[in-house]
PLY file of the C-alpha trace (Angstrom):
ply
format ascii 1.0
element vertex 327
property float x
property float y
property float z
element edge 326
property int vertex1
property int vertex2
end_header
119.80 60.72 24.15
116.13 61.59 23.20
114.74 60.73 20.26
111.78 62.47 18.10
109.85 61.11 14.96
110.25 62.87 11.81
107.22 64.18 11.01
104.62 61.60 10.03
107.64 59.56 8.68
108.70 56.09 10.28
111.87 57.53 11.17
112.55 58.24 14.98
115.80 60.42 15.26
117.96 61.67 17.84
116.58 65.42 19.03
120.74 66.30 18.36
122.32 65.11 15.79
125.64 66.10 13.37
126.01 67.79 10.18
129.15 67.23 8.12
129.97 69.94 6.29
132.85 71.28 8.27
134.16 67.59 8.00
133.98 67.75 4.20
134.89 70.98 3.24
134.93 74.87 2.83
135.87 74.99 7.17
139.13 75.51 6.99
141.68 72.36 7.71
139.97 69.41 8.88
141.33 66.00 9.69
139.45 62.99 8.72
140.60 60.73 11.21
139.89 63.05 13.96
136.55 63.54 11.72
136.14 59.81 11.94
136.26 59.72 16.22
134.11 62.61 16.21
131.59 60.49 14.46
131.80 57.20 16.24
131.87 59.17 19.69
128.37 60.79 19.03
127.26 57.14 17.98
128.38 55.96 21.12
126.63 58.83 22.81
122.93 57.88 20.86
123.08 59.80 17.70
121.48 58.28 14.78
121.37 60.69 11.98
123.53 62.46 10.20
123.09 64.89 7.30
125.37 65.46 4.57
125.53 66.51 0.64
127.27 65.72 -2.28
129.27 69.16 -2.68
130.40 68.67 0.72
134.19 68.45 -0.10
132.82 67.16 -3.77
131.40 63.96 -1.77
134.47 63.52 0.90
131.98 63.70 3.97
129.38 61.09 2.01
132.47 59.20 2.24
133.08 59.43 5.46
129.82 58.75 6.60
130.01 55.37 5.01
133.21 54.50 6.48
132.29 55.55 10.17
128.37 53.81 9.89
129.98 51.09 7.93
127.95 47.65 9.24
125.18 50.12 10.99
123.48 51.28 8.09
120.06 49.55 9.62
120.59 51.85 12.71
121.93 55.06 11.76
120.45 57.36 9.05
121.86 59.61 6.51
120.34 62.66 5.10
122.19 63.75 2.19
121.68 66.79 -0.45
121.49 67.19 -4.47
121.62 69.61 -6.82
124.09 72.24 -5.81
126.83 70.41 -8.03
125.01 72.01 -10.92
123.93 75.02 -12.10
121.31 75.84 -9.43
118.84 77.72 -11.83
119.01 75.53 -14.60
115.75 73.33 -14.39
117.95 70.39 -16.44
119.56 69.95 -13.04
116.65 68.83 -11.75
115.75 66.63 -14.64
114.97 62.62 -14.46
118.00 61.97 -15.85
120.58 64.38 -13.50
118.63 63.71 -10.05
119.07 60.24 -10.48
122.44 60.40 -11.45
123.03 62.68 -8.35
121.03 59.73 -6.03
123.17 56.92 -7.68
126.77 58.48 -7.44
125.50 59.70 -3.40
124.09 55.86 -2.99
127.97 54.88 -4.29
130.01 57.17 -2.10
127.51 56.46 0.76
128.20 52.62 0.25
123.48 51.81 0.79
120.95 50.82 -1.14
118.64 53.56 0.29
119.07 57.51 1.11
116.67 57.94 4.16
116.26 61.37 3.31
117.35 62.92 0.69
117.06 66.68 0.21
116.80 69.19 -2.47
119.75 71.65 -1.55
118.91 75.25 -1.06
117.07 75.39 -4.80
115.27 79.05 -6.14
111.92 79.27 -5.31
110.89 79.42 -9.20
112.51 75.51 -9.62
110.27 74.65 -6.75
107.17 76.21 -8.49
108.36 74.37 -11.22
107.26 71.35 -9.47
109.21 69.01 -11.96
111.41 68.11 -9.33
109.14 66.59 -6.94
107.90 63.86 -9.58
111.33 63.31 -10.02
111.63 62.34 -6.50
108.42 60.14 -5.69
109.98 58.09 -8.73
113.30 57.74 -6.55
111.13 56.60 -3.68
109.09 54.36 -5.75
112.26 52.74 -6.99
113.38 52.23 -3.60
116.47 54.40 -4.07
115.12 57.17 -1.38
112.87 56.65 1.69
111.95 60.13 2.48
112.84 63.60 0.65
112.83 67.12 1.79
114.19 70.46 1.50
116.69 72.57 2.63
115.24 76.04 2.00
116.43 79.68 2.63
113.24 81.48 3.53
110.02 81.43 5.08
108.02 81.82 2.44
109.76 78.67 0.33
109.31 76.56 3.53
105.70 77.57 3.73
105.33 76.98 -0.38
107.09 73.36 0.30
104.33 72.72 2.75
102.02 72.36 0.17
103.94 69.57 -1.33
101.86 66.33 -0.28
105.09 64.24 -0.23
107.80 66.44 1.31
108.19 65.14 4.51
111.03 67.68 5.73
112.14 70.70 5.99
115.99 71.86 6.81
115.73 75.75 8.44
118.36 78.02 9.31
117.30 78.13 12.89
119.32 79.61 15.96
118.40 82.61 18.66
119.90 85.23 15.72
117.14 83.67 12.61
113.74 83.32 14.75
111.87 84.20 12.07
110.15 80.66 11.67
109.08 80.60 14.53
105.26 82.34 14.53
104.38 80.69 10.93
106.49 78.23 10.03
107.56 75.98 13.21
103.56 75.36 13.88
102.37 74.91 10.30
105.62 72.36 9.79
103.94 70.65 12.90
100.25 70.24 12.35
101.20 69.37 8.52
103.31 66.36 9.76
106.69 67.77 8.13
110.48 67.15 10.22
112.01 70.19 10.67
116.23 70.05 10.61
117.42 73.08 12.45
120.99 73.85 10.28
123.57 76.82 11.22
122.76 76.55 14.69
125.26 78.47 15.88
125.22 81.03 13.47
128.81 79.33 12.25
130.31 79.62 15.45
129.27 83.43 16.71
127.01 81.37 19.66
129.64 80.12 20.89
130.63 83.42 22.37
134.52 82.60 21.42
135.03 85.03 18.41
136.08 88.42 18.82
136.00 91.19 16.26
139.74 90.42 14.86
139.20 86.70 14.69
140.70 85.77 11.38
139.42 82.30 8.98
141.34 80.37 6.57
140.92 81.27 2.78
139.12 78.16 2.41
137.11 78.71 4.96
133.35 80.34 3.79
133.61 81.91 7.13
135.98 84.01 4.64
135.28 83.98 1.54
131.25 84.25 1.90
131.27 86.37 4.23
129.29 88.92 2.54
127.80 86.10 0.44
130.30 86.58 -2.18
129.94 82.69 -2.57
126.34 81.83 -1.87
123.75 82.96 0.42
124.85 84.74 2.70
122.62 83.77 5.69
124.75 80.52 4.81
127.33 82.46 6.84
126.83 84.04 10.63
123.29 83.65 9.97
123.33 86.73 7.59
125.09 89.37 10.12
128.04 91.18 9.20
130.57 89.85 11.66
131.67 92.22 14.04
128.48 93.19 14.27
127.61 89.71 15.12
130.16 89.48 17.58
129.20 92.32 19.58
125.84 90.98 19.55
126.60 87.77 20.94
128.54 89.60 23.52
125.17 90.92 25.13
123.85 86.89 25.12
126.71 85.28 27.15
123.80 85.68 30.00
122.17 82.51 28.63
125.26 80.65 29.49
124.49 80.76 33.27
123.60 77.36 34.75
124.01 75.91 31.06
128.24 75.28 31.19
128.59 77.56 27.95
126.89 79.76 25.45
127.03 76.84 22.64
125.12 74.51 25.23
122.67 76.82 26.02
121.86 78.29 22.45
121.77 74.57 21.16
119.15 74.33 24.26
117.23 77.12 22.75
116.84 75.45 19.63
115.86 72.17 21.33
113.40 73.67 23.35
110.69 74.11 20.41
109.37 71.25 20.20
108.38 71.48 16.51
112.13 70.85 15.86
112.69 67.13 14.89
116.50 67.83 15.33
119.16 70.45 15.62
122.47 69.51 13.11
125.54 71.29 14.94
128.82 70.91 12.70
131.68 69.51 14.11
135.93 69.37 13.47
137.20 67.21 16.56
135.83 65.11 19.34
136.11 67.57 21.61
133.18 69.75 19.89
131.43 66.27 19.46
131.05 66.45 23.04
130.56 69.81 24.16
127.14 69.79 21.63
125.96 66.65 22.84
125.69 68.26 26.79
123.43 70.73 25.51
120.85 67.41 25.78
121.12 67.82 29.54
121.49 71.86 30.63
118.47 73.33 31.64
115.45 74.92 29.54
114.76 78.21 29.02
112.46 80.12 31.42
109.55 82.14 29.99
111.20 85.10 31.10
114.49 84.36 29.36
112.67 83.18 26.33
110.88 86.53 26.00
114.23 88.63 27.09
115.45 86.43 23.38
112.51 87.42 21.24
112.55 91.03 22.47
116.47 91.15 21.83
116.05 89.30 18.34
113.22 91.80 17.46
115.34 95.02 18.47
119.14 93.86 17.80
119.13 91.21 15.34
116.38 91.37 12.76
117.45 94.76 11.50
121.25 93.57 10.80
120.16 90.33 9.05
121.52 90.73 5.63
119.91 88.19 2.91
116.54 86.76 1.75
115.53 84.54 4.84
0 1
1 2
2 3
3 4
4 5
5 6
6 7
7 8
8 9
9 10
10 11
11 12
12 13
13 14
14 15
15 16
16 17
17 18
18 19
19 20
20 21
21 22
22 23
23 24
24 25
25 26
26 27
27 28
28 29
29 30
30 31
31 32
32 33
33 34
34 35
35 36
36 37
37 38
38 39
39 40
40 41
41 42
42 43
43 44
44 45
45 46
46 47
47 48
48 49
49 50
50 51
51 52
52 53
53 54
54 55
55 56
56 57
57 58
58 59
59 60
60 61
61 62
62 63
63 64
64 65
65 66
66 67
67 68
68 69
69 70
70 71
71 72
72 73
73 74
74 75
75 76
76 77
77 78
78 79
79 80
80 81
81 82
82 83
83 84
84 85
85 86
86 87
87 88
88 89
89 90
90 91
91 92
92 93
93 94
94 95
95 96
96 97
97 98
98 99
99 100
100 101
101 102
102 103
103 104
104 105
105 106
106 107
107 108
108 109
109 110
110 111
111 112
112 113
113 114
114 115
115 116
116 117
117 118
118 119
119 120
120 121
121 122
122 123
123 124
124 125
125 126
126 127
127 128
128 129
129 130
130 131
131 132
132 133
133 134
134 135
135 136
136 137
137 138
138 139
139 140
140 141
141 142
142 143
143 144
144 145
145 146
146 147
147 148
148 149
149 150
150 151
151 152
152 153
153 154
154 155
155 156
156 157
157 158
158 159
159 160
160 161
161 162
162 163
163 164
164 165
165 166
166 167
167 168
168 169
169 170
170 171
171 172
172 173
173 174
174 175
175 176
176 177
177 178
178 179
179 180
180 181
181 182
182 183
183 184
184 185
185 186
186 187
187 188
188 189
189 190
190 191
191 192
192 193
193 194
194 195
195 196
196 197
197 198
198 199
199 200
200 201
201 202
202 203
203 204
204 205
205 206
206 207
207 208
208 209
209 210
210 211
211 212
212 213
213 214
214 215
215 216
216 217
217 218
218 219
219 220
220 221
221 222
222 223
223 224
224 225
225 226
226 227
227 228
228 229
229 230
230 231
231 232
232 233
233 234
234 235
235 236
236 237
237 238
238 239
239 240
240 241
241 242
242 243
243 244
244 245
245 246
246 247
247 248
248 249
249 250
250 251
251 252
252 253
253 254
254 255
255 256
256 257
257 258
258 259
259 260
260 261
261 262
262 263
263 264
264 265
265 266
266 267
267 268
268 269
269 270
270 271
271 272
272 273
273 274
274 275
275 276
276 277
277 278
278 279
279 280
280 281
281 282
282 283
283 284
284 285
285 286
286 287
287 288
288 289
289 290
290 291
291 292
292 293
293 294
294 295
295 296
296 297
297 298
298 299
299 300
300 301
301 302
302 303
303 304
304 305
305 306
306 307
307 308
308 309
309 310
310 311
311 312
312 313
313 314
314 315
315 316
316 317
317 318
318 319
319 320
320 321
321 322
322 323
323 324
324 325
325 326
C-alpha cells in the first residue's frame, strides 16, 4: 500500500481507502459481519482511513468502524460527516449548539476522543457563505474534539469557494472517468492550496464496473432505486448524475480500459489514482470479496497519455452532456 499526506495536514493516508456507506445503509441488504471482514481484510492489506457519517444507517457504520478499529484507533483514521441528520438549509443545524451535539453523539458511536476529520456533509452553498459554520468547527478543533475538518461538496464552484476557507483542510469530490469536471480548476488549486482531496462515488455506484446491464434491477432500499432521478437527494449522488441505461451503454464503450488492468473497476479506480492531486480514492464495499478486487487497482498499470486523452475526449463528447444535476 502507498500512502499520501493529506494536504498540509499531519495525516499520511493510504492512496485507497474505504467508504462505508453501503455497509450502513440505503445499498440494499448488507451483512455486518461480512461488513466487519471486509474491514479488517483492507487493514491487513495497509488501509488506514476510513470515511463514514452519521446518517449512514442513522450511525450503524460509525458503529462499525469502532468495533472493527477497536484497540487501533492510534493507527487507523476515521473521517466521519455532520449535518445531513437535520434540515440541510436550516442554518440552526449548523449552530454551536447542534454541531457539537452531532461531534459528541459521532465521538460516542465511534468509541475516540478525536474525529480526524470531520466533514460538513454535502451543505448548500448559501450555509457555506454563511460562514457560521466554520467558527463552529475551529472551536471543535480547539477543544480537541476534531483534528482536521473538511467538506464534502457537490460542485466545482463550492469546492473552489471552500478553498478560500484558511482552515479547511479537505475536500471530498465526486470524482470518477464519468465527473472529470475538477480536473482543469479544481484538482490543481486543491494542490497548490495544501487541501486533501477524497475522491467519493468512484465508480459512479457501480456502472464502472462494467457488470450492469440496462434491466439490472436494485432493492427498494437501495438509492440506486429510489434516487435514481434524485428523487431523494442529489442526484449526482447516484450513477454520477446519468440516467442509467444511458450510463450503462456508456460504460459499455469503456470496457477497453480493462485490458492489462484484470477488470474495468481496477482500471477506473487506476484512473482516479493516477492524478496525483488525489489524497485518496473511497470505493464502497458489501463483502470481502469487493474489499479485494479494489485494493488490486494499487498494482494494475497507469494510464498512457494516449488512453488518458481517448477518456477526456470521450467524457467531453459522451458524458458531459447526459450529466443530470448541479456538479
Amino acid at each position: 500500500m502507498k500512502y499520501r499526506q493529506l494536504g498540509d495536514t499531519d495525516l499520511n493516508i493510504s492512496e485507497l481507502s474505504f467508504g462505508t456507506w453501503a455497509i450502513g445503509g440505503s445499498w440494499g441488504k448488507s451483512d455486518d459481519d461480512e461488513a466487519l471482514k471486509g474491514l479488517e481484510r483492507a487493514m491487513d492489506a495497509g488501509v488506514n482511513f476510513f470515511d463514514t457519517a452519521d446518517v449512514y444507517g442513522d450511525g450503524h457504520s460509525e458503529a462499525l468502524l469502532a468495533k472493527a478499529t477497536k484497540g487501533k484507533e492510534d493507527k487507523i483514521h476515521i473521517a466521519t460527516k455532520f449535518c445531513r441528520a437535520g434540515d440541510i438549509f436550516d442554518p440552526e443545524t449548523y449552530s454551536e449548539k447542534a454541531v457539537t451535539e452531532y461531534c459528541e453523539a459521532s465521538l460516542k458511536r465511534l468509541q475516540r476522543d478525536t474525529i480526524d476529520l470531520y466533514q460538513i456533509h454535502c451543505p448548500p452553498m448559501d450555509i457555506l457563505k454563511n460562514g457560521q459554520v466554520f467558527e463552529v468547527l475551529d472551536k471543535l478543533q480547539q477543544q480537541g474534539k476534531i483534528r482536521h475538518y473538511g467538506v464534502s461538496v457537490e460542485t466545482v464552484e463550492e469546492g473552489l469557494f471552500c478553498l478560500d476557507q484558511s482552515n479547511v483542510k479537505a475536500l471530498q469530490i465526486i470524482f470518477n472517468i464519468f465527473r472529470q469536471k475538477a480536473i482543469p480548476e479544481l484538482l490543481p488549486q486543491a494542490k497548490a492550496k495544501g487541501v486533501g482531496l477524497l475522491a467519493r462515488v468512484p465508480l459512479a455506484s457501480g456502472l464502472l464496473t462494467g457488470k450492469f446491464t440496462t434491466n439490472a434491477t436494485f432493492e427498494a432500499d437501495d438509492h440506486r432505486n429510489f434516487n435514481k432521478d434524485g428523487e431523494a437527494f442529489n442526484v449526482g449522488e447516484t450513477f454520477a448524475g446519468v440516467e442509467f441505461s444511458k450510463g450503462v451503454e456508456l460504460s459499455q464503450k469503456l470496457n477497453w480500459i480493462a485490458e492489462d488492468r484484470g477488470n474495468m473497476a481496477r482500471a477506473a479506480l487506476r484512473w482516479i489514482l493516477d492524478h496525483e492531486e488525489i489524497t485518496t480514492v473511497i470505493p464502497g464495499f458489501k463483502t470481502v470479496k469487493q474489499v479485494e478486487d479494489n485494493l488490486q487497482a494499487t498494482e494494475v498499470p497507469s494510464f498512457r497519455e494516449a488512453e488518458l486523452k481517448r477518456l477526456t475526449d470521450f467524457y467531453a463528447e459522451e458524458i458531459h452532456p447526459n450529466i443530470r444535476g448541479v456538479y
